[in-house]
DRENKOL-295662 format. One line per field, with one value per residue (C-alpha): x, y, z; residue in three letters; residue number from 1. Coordinates in Angstrom, 3 decimals, m for minus. Each point is the difference from the previous one (the first is absolute). Layout:
X <- (X/...) .
Y <- (Y/...) .
Z <- (Z/...) .
aa <- (ALA/...) .
i <- (NUM/...) .
//
This chain:
X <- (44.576/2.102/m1.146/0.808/m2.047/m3.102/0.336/0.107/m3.569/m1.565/0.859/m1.103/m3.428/m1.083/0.814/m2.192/m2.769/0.365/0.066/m2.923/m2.192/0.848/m1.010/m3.075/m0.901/0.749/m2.539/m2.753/m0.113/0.608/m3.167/m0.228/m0.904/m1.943/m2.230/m3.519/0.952/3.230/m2.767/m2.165/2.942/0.969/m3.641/0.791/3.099/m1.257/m2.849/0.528/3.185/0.644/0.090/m0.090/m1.810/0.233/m2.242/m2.672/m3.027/m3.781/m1.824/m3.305/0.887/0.145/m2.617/0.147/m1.921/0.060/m1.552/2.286/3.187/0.450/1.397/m0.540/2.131/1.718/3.231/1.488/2.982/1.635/m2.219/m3.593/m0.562/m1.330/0.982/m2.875/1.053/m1.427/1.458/m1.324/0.607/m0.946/0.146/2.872/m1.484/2.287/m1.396/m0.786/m0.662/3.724/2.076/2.078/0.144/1.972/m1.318/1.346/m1.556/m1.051/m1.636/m2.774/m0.867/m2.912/2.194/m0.727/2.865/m0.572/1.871/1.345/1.564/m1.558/2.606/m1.366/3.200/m1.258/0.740/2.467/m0.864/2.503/0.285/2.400/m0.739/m0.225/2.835/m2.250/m0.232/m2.119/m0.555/1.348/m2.630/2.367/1.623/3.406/0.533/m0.037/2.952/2.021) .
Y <- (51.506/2.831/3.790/0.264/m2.827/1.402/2.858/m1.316/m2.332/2.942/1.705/m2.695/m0.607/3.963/m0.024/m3.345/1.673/2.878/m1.500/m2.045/2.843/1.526/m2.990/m0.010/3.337/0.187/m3.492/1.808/3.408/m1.075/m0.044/m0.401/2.301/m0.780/1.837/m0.939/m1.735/m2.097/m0.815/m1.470/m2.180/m1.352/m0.160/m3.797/0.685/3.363/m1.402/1.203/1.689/3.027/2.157/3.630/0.882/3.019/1.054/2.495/0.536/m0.820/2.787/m1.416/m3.037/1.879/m0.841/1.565/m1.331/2.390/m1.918/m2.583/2.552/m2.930/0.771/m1.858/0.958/m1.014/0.208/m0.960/m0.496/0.654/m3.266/1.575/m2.922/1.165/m1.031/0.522/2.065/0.078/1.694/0.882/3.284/3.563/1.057/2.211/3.705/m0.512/m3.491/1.126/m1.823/m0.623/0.685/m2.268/m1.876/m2.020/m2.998/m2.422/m3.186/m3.589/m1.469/m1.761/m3.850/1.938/2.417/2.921/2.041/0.663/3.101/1.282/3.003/2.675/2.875/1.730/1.902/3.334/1.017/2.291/3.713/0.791/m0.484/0.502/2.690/m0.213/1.771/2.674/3.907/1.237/m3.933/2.118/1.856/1.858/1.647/m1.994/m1.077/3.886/0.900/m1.846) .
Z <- (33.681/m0.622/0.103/m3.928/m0.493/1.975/m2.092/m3.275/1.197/1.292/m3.241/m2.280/2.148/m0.723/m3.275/m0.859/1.788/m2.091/m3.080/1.414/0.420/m3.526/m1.592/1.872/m0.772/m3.320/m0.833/2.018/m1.640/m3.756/m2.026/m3.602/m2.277/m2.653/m3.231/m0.412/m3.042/1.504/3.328/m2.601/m1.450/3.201/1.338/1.418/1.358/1.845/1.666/4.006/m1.000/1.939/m3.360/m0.772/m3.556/m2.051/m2.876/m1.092/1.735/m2.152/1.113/m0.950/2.012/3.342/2.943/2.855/3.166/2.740/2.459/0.054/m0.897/m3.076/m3.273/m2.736/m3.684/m3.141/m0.775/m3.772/m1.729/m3.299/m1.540/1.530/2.111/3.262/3.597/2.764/3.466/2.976/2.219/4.245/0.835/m1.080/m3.658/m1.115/m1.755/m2.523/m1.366/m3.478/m3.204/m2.270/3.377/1.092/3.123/2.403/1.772/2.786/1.023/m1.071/m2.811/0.974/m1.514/m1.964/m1.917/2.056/1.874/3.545/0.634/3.478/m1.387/m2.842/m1.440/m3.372/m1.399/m1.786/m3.202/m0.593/m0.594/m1.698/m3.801/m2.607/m2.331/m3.408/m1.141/m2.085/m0.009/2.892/1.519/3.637/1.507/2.308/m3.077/0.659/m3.348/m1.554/1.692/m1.935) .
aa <- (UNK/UNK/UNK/UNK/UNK/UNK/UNK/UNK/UNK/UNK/UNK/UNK/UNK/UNK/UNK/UNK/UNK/UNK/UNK/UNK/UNK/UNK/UNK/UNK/UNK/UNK/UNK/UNK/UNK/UNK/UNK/UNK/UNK/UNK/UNK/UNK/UNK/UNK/UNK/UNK/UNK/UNK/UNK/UNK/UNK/UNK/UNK/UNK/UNK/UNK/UNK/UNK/UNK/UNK/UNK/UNK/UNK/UNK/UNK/UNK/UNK/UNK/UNK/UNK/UNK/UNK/UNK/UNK/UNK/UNK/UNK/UNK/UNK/UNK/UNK/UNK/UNK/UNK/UNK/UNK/UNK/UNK/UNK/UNK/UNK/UNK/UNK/UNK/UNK/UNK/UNK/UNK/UNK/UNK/UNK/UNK/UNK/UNK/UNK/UNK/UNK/UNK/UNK/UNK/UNK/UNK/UNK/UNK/UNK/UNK/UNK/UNK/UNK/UNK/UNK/UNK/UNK/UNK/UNK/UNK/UNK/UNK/UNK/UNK/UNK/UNK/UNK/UNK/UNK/UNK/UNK/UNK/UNK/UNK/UNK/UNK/UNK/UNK/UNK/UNK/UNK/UNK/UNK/UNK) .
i <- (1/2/3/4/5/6/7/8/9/10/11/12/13/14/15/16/17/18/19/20/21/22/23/24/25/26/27/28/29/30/31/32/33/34/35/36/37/38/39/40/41/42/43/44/45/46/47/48/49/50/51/52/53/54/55/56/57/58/59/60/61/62/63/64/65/66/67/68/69/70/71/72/73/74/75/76/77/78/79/80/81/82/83/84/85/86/87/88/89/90/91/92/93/94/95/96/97/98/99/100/101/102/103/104/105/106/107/108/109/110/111/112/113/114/115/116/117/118/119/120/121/122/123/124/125/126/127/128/129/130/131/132/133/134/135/136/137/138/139/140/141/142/143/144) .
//
């Protein structure tokens, strides 16, 4: 075997691994992303799913067991139908009613998702004014 055609094996045998291991990696850290109303659309074809779920939290819905660090919520949709969390681990300060949150697990044969991961994204504080006479507080708009 020549040296040129060493090369060109040696060349060709890294590269397939490469590609190999990007393919690999890529399958394991995809997740879909789904709505609480699309989740309950696919509910069959979800079921043990590695799925993260966005939608806003039920405040009323929210039980807290301290003893067991187990959280128990709501989260609904657009259409009002709720989807029950649980999730194991300790519950976020900002998990407040109408927020929404981020969830990553499974669905469970039972409807319920068991979540591994728990991110509530805050509201923004900032909001758009109004576009009237004295709507600034800092005085902004009078220098005009």
């Amino acid at each position: 075997m020549s040296a040129r055609t060493k090369v060109s094996v040696a060349v060709a045998a890294v590269l397939l691994v490469m590609a190999s291991l990007v393919v690999v990696g890529m399958s394991k850290a995809s997740t879909y992303y789904y709505t609480v109303d699309e989740l309950h659309q696919q509910k069959e074809k979800a079921y043990g799913k590695s799925l993260k779920v966005s939608g806003k939290i039920v405040g009323d819905s929210v039980q807290w067991d301290q003893q067991d660090i187990r959280l128990a919520f709501d989260l609904a949709g657009d259409d009002g139908e709720p989807l029950s969390v649980v999730y194991n681990g300790v519950k976020p300060d900002t998990l407040n009613d109408g927020w929404e949150a981020i969830v990553e697990g499974k669905l469970d044969e039972q409807g319920v998702f068991q979540a591994k991961t728990l991110m509530v994204k805050c509201p923004s504080k900032y909001e758009a004014m109004d576009g009237t006479e004295g709507s600034d507080p800092y005085g902004y708009d009078k220098q005009r």
